[in-house]
Residue, then its C-alpha position, 0 to 999 in steps of 0.5 A: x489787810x490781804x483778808x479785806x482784799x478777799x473780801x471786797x473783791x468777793x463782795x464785789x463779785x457778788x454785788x456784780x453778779x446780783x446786779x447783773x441777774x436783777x437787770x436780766x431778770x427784770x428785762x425778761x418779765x418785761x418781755x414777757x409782759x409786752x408778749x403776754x399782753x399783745x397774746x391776751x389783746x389778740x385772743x380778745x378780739x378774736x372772740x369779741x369778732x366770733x360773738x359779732x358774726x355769731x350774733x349777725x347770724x342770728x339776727x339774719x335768721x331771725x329776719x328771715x323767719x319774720x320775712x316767712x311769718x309774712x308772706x304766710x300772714x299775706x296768704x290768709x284770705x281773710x287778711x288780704x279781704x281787711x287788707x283790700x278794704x283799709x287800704x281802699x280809697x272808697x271805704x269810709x273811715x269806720x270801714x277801715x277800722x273795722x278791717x283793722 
């Protein structure tokens, strides 16, 4: 009889502690996920905002250089005369394409 005492307080013991390490094992991967999970979230839209002012950029010089192709286009002689002559009020219809 004292031998199953033994044994059912040890096996109580065991079981307590199992329990207890599953509970706290359980408990710490939980935390770890929810801080994983926010670390990777804030990582993401860090990225996702340099890839956005990046392109921003981008598109900002690219706007910039069309601006410059421009105003060295309305420089050329010859476009500003077909320029003066479509947009003339007094040039016929075939003038005007024929400017173009």
């Amino acid at each position: 009889m004292l031998h199953r005492a033994r044994r059912s307080l040890t096996a109580r013991l065991v079981i307590s502690f199992l329990v207890l390490s599953v509970v706290m094992v359980a408990t710490v991967g939980l935390l770890a996920s929810i801080r994983a999970r926010s670390s990777l979230q804030t990582s993401i839209y860090d990225r996702l905002n340099a890839v956005a002012d990046a392109k921003s950029d981008a598109l900002d010089r690219w706007i910039a250089e069309q601006q410059r192709n421009l105003v060295f286009v309305g420089k050329i002689p010859q476009v500003v005369d077909a320029a003066r002559v479509a947009l003339s009020t007094e040039s016929t219809p075939s003038q005007g394409r024929s400017a173009s």
